[in-house]
C-alpha positions in Angstrom: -7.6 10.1 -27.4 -7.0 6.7 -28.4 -11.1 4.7 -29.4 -10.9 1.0 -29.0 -13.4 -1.5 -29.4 -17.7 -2.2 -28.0 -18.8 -2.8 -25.1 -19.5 -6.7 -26.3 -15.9 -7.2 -27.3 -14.8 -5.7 -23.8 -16.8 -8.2 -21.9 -15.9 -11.5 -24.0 -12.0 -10.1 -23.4 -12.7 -10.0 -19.5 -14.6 -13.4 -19.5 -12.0 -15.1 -21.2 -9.3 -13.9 -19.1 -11.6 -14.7 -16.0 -11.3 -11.1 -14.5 -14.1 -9.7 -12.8 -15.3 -6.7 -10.5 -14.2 -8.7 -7.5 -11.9 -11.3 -9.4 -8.3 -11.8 -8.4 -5.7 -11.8 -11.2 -4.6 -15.9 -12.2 -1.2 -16.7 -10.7 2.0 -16.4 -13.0 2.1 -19.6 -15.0 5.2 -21.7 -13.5 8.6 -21.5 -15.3 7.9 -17.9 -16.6 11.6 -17.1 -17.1 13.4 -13.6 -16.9 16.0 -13.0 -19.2 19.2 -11.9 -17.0 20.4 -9.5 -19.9 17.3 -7.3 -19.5 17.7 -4.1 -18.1 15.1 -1.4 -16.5 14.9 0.4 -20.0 13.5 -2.3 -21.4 10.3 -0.9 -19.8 8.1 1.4 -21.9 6.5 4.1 -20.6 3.7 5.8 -23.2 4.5 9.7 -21.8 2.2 12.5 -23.4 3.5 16.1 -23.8 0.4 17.5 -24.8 -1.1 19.5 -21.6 -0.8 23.5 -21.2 -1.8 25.8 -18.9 -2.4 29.9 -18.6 0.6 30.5 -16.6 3.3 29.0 -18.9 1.6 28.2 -22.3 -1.3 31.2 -22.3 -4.0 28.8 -22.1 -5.0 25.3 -21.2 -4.3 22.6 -23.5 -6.0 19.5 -23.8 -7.8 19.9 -20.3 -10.7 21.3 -21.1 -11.8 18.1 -23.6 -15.1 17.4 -23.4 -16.2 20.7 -22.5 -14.8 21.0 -19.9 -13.5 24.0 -17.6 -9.8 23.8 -15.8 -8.7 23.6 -13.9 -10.8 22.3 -11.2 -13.3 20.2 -14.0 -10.9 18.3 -16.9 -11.5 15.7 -19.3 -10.8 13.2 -17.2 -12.7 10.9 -15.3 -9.4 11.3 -12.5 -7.6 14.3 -11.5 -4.1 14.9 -11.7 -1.9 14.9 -8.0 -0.2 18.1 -9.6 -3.4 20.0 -11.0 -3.9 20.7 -14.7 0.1 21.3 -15.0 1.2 22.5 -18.2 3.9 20.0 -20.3 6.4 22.7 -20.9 6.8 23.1 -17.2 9.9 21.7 -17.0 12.0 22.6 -13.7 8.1 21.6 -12.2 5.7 19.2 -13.4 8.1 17.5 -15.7 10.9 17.5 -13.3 8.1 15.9 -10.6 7.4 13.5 -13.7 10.8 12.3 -14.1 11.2 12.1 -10.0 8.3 9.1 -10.4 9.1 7.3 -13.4 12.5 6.4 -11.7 10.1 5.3 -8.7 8.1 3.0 -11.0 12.0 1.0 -12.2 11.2 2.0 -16.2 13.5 3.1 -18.0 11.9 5.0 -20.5 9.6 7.2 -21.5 8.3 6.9 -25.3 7.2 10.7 -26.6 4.3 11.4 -28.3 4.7 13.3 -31.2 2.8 14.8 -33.9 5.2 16.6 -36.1 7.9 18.8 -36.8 7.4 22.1 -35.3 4.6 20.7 -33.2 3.5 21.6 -29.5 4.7 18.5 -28.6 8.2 18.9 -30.9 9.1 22.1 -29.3 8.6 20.6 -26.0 10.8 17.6 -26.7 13.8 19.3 -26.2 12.9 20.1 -22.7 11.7 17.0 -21.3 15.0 15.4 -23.2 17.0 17.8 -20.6 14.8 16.9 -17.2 15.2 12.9 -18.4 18.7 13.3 -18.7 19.1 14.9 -15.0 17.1 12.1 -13.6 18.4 9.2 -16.0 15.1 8.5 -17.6 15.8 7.8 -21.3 13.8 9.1 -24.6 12.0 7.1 -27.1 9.5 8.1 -29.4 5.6 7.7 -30.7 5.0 9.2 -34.0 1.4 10.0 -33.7 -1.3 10.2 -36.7 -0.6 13.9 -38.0 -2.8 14.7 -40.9 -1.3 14.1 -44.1 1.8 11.3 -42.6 2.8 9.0 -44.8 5.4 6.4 -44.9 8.3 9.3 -46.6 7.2 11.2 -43.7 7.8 8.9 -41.5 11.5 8.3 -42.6 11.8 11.6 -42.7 10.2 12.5 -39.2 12.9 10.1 -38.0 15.9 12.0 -39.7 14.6 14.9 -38.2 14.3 13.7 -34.6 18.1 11.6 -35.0 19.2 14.9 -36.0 17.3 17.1 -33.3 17.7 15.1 -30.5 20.3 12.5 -31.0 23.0 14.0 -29.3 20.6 14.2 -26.1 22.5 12.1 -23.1 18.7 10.9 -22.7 17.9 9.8 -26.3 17.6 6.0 -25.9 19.6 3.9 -28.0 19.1 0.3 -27.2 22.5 -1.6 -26.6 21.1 -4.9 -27.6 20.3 -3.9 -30.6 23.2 -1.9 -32.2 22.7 1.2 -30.0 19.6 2.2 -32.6 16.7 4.4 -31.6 13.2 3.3 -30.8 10.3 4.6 -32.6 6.4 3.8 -31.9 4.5 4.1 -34.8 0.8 4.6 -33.8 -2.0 3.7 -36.4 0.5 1.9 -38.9 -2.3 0.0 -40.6 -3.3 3.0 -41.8 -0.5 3.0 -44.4 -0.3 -0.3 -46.3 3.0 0.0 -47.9 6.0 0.9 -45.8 9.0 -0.1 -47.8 10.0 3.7 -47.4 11.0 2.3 -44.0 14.1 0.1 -45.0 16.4 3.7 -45.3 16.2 3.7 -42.0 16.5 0.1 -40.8 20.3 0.6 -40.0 19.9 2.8 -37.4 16.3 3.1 -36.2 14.0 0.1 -34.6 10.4 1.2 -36.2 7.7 -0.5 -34.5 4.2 -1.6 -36.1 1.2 -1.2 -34.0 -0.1 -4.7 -34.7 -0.5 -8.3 -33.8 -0.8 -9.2 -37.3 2.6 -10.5 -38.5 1.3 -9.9 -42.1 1.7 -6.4 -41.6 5.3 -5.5 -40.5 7.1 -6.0 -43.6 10.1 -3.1 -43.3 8.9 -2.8 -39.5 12.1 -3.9 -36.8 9.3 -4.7 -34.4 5.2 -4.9 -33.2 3.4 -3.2 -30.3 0.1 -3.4 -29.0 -0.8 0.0 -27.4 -4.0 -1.2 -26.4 -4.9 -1.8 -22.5 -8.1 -3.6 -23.0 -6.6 -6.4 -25.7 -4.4 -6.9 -22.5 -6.9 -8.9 -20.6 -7.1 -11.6 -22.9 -3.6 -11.0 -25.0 -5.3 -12.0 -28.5 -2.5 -12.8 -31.1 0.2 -12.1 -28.6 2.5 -15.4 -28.6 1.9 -15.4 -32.3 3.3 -12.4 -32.6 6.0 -13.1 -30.1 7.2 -16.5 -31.9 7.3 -14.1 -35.3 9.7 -11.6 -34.0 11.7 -14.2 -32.5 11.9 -15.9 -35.6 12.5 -12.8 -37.8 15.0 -11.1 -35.7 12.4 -8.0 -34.1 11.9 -6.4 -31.5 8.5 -7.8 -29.4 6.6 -5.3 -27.0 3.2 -5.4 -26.1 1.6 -3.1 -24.2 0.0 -3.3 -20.8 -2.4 -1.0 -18.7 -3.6 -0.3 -15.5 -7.5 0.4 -16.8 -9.3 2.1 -19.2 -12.1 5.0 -18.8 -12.7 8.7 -20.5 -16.5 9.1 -19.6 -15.7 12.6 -18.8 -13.3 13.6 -21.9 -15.9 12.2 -24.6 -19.2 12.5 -23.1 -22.0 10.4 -23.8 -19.9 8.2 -26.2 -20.5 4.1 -25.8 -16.4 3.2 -25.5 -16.0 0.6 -22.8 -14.5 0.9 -20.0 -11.6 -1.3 -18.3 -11.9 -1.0 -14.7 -9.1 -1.5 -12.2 -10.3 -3.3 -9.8 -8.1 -2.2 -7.5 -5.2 -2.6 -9.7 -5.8 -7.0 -10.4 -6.4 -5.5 -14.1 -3.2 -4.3 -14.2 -1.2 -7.2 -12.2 -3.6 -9.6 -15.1 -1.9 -7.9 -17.9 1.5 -7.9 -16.5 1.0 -11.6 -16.1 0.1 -12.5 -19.5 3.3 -10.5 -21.3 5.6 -12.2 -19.3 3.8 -15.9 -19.1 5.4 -18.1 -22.4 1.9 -19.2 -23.1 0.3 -15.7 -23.4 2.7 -13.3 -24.2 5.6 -15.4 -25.5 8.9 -13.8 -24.9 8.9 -10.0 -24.6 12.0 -7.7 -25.8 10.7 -4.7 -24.1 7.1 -3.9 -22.5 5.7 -1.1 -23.4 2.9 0.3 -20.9 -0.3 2.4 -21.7 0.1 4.9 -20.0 2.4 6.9 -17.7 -0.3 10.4 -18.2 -3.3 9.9 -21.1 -5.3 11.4 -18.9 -8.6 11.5 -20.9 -8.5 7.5 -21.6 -7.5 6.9 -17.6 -4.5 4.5 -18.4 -2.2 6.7 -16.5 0.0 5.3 -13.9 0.6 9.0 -12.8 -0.3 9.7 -9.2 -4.0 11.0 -9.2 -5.6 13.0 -6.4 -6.7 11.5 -3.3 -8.8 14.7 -2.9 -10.1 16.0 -6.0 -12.4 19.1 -6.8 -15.6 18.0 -5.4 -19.0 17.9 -7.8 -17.5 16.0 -10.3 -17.1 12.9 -9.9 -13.7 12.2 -9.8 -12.8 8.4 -9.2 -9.4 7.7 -7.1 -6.8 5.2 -6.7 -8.5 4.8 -3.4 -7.8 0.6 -2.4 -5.2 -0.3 -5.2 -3.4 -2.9 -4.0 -5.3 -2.2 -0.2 -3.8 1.3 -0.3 -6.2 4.4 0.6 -5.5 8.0 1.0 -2.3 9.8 -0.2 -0.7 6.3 -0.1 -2.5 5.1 -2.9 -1.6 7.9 -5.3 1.7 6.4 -6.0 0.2 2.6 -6.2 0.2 2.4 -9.6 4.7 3.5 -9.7 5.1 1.1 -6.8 3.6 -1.8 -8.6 5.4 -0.9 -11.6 8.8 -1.0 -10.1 7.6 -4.4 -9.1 6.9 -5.6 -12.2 9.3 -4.1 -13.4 11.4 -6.5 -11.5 9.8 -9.1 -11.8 10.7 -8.8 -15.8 14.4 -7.4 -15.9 15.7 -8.4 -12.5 16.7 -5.0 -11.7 15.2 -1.6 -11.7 16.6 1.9 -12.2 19.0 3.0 -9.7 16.6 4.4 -7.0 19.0 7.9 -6.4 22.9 8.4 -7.3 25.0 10.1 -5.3 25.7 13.0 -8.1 29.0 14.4 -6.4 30.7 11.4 -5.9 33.7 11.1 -7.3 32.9 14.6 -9.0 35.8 17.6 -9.1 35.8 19.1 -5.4 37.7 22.0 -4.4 37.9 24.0 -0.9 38.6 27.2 0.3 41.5 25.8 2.1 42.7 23.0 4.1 45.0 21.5 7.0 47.8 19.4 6.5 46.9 16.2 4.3 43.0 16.8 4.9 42.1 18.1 1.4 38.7 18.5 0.1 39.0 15.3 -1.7 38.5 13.1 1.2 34.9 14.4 0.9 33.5 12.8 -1.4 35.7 9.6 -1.9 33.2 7.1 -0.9 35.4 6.7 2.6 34.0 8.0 6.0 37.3 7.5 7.5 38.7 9.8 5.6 37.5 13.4 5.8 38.4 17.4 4.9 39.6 19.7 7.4 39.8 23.6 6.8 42.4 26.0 8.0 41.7 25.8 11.9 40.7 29.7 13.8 39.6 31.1 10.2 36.1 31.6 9.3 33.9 31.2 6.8 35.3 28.2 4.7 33.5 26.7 2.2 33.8 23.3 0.1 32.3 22.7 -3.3 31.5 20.1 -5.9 31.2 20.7 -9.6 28.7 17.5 -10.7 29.6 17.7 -14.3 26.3 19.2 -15.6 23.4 20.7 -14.5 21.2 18.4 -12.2 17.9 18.4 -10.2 18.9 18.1 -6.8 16.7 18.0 -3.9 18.9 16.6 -0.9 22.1 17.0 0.5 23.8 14.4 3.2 27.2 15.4 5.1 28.9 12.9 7.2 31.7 13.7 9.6 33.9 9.7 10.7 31.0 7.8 12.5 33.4 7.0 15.5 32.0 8.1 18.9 35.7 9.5 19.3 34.3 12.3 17.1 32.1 14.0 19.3 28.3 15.6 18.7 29.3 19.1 17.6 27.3 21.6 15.7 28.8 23.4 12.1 26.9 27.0 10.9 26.3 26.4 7.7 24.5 27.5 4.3 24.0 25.4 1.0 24.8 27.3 -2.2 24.1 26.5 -5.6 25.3 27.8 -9.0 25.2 26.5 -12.9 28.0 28.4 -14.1 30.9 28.5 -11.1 30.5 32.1 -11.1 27.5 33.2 -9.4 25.8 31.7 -6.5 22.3 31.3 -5.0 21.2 30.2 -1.5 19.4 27.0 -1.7 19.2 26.2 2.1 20.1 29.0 4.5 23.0 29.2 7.1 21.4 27.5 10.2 23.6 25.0 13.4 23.8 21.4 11.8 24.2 19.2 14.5 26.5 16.0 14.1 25.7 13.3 16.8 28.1 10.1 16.5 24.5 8.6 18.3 22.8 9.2 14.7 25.8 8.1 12.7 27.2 11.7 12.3 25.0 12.4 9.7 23.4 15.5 8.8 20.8 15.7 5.9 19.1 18.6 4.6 16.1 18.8 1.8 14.8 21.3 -0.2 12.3 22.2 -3.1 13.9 20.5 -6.1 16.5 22.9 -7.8 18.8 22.6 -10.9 22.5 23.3 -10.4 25.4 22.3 -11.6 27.7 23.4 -8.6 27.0 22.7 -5.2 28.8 25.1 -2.5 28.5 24.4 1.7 29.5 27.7 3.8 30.7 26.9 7.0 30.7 30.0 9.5 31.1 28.0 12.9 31.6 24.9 14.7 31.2 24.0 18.0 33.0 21.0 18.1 36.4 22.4 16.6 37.9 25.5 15.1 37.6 24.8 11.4 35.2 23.4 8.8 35.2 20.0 8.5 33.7 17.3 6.7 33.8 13.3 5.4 31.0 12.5 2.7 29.0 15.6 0.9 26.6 13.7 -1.3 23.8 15.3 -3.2 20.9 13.3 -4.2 17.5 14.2 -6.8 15.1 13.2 -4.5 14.5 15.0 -1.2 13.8 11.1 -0.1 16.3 8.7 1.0 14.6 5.9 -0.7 15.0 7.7 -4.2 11.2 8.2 -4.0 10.3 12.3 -5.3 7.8 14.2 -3.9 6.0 17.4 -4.8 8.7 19.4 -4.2 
C-alpha cells in the first residue's frame, strides 16, 4: 500500500489541472516532440509480485487486506479478470501477465522487491523466465524493508546484478551504457546516500522525488505517485535538472487511484478515472515540454497494485456480486469484456504516442530456427519451411506415412498458436493433411499439444491453416502428418509458432 496526500490537496491538484467527474482531458500542447531514439522499453510498468494463493503458495497473500475473505471478497475496490491468482504462478497468471504487457507496447516491468530471500526475491527468478519467453524486460523497485539503509541498498543491488544479471530479461538500458535500472521507493527516508556512488558505474539508481536537492549520488528521479499526476507539481523542474546533470527523468503516470476496500474507513483520497480522461490527462502532461519537460523513460503506476486501484491489469466485467466491485465499464466508451483490456489498449497508444514504436505485437519464434524432417523428396527439404518464402515449401518421401517436421526454437517458449502454409497459388489445390502438434523441452520426449485431426488447406483462404491452444512452454515444436488428401506425402511451406493464440499478438486467458 502506497498513502498519499488529503482529500484538500487531491481536489486543488484536480482543479488546477481542470479535470472533473465529467471533464475531458486538455489537448496535447502543440510541438510536443518524440524523440526518434526512444524505444518501447522506455516504458515503465510498476509490476507487484506480492499475491498468493492456497493452491500454489498454501495460503492467500495480500488478498485478504482489509479483512477481507478470498477469493471472492479482496482488498480491492476492483476484482482481478484472473481471480485472486497467486504471483508464483508462473506457466498461468504470470505467463497471462506477460501476454498483456506486450499488448499495452511497454517494455518493462519494474519488480517490487523487499529483500534478499523475500516472497517477492524467490519469485523473481520466475517471472525473469516468463519475461524472457515473451520479451518483456526486468527492472527493479527496492521497496522500504525494515532496517534498509543506503549500504543495503548497494548491497541489495550486488545481490540482484549477481542473481539475475545473466537473465535474457534483465533490462539493461542501451542509452545509457547497458546499466540496470533500479526504483528506489521512499528515498527521502535516507538523507545521506553517498554509499550509492560504488555503484554508479553500472547501475541507474533512481530517487523518488521531485526535489532536485535530494538526488545527490542518484542517476535519476521518479515520481511514483498517480494523483501528483494531475497537476505534475515540480515536474519540468525536475526534468530541466536531469537534463542538465546528465540523469535519467521518469515520472510516473496512473490510470486512478482508490483502496476504499483494502484500508477501510481510512480518509486517503481517491483519484477517479473518469472513464480513463485521468489517465489520457497524465499522459499528457509527461510528454507536453511545459509540464513534464523531456522524459527519459515513463514509469506508470501501476500494471497490478491492486489494493490502491492504479492497475492497468484487466479487471472483471463480472465480479462476485455484494461487494461492490467498480469496473472498467465505459473507459474510453468500452463496456463489457471489451473494456477489461482498455486500460493495455490505451497504453500501447501512448505508448506510441511517446517512443514511436511499440513492442513487437508476436514473433514468429521458429523462423529462421534449426528445422529438421523425418525425410524428404528431392530438393524439398525441411528448410524451405520456415524460410520466410511461401514459394518455397517441404515435401516428405511420397506413399510413406507418418512423417513429421520439427523446429527447435532455441529455448523454452510460451507458445499458444501455430500457422502452416502450403504456396498460396490456386495451382495447389484445397487438400486436407492428418495431423497432430507435438511439443517437447528437451528433444527427447514429446507431448501432444493439439491432437491429430484433417487440416484443410483451401488456396480460397490463402492456404492457411492455423491452430490455437491453451498457452504451453516448449522448446521443440513437432507436426505429425498421418494423411493427405491432396497428395501422397507430408507437405508444408511456412510453420510458424506464435505466443499468443491471437493473430493480432493480443493474449487471452488461455
Amino acid at each position: 500500500m502506497r498513502n498519499w496526500r488529503s482529500a484538500a490537496a487531491v481536489a486543488a491538484l484536480l482543479l488546477t489541472a481542470g479535470l472533473t467527474a465529467g471533464g475531458a482531458p486538455p489537448a496535447l500542447a502543440a510541438g510536443t516532440a518524440v524523440a526518434a531514439e526512444r524505444s518501447a522499453t522506455d516504458v515503465h510498468l510498476f509490476y507487484y509480485p506480492w499475491y498468493g494463493s492456497p493452491a500454489v503458495s498454501g495460503g492467500y497473500r495480500h488478498w485478504q487486506q482489509g479483512g477481507h475473505t478470498p477469493p471472492g471478497d479482496v482488498g480491492a475496490d476492483f476484482y482481478p479478470k484472473l481471480g485472486a491468482y497467486d504471483s508464483g504462478d508462473f506457466d498461468g497468471a504470470v505467463a497471462q501477465h506477460m501476454s498483456w504487457i506486450r499488448r499495452s507496447g511497454a517494455g518493462v516491468i519494474v519488480f517490487s522487491w523487499w529483500g534478499e530471500d523475500s516472497y517477492e526475491d524467490r519469485l523473481a527468478a520466475g517471472v525473469l523466465e516468463a519475461a524472457a519467453r515473451s520479451g518483456v524486460k526486468v527492472a527493479w523497485h527496492l521497496e522500504p524493508y525494515a532496517g534498509r539503509t543506503a549500504a543495503s541498498t548497494v548491497a541489495d543491488i550486488a545481490y540482484i546484478n549477481s542473481r539475475y544479471g545473466s537473465s535474457p530479461a534483465f533490462y539493461r538500458d542501451a542509452g545509457h551504457g547497458g546499466r540496470g535500472a533500479f526504483y528506489v521507493f521512499e528515498s527521502l527516508r535516507i538523507a545521506d546516500w553517498s554509499a550509492l556512488d560504488q555503484v554508479r558505474a553500472h547501475s541507474i539508481v533512481l530517487a523518488q522525488t521531485t526535489d532536485t536537492t535530494k538526488v545527490a549520488h542518484f542517476g535519476g528521479m521518479y515520481t511514483y505517485d498517480a494523483i501528483a499526476g494531475a497537476t505534475a507539481p515540480g515536474w519540468k523542474q525536475a526534468s530541466d535538472f536531469c537534463r542538465a546533470n546528465g540523469l535519467v527523468w521518469a515520472p510516473s503516470v496512473g490510470p486512478g487511484y482508490v483502496d476504499d476496500r483494502a484500508v477501510p474507513g481510512n480518509t486517503t483520497p481517491t483519484l477517479g478515472r473518469d472513464n480513463g480522461a485521468t489517465y489520457d490527462l497524465e499522459w499528457r502532461n509527461a510528454l507536453a515540454p511545459a509540464t513534464g519537460g523531456s522524459p527519459t523513460w515513463v514509469s506508470v503506476t501501476s500494471f497490478n497494485e491492486w489494493h490502491e486501484g492504479s492497475i492497468l491489469e484487466p479487471a472483471s466485467s463480472t465480479p462476485p456480486a455484494g461487494s461492490g466491485y467498480q469496473t472498467f465499464a465505459g473507459a474510453y466508451g468500452k463496456t463489457g469484456t471489451d473494456a477489461e483490456t482498455a486500460y493495455l489498449d490505451r497504453t500501447r497508444h501512448w505508448v506510441t504516442q511517446f517512443t514511436g514504436e511499440v513492442a513487437p505485437p508476436d514473433p514468429d519464434l521458429a523462423a529462421g530456427k534449426a528445422i529438421t524432417a523425418s525425410s524428404h523428396t528431392g530438393g524439398y527439404g525441411a528448410a524451405a519451411a520456415n524460410d520466410g518464402n511461401t514459394g518455397t515449401y517441404w515435401e516428405s518421401l511420397n506413399h510413406t506415412f507418418p512423417q513429421s517436421i520439427t523446429v527447435d526454437l532455441g529455448a523454452a517458449s510460451s507458445v499458444g498458436r501455430i500457422v502452416l502454409k502450403l504456396p498460396p497459388s490456386p495451382a495447389w489445390g484445397a487438400r486436407t493433411q492428418t495431423l497432430s502438434v507435438l511439443g517437447s523441452l528437451n528433444g527427447s520426449a514429446y507431448s501432444t499439444i493439439s491432437p491429430s485431426a484433417g487440416r484443410t488447406f483451401d488456396p480460397a483462404t490463402g492456404n492457411t491453416v492455423t491452430i490455437t491452444f491453451p498457452a504451453t512452454t516448449q522448446r521443440h515444436i513437432r507436426l505429425a502428418i498421418t494423411a493427405n488428401t491432396g497428395w501422397p506425402a507430408g507437405q508444408l511451406a511456412e510453420l510458424q509458432v506464435f505466443r499468443s493464440r491471437h493473430p493480432t499478438g493480443i493474449g487471452d486467458l488461455g
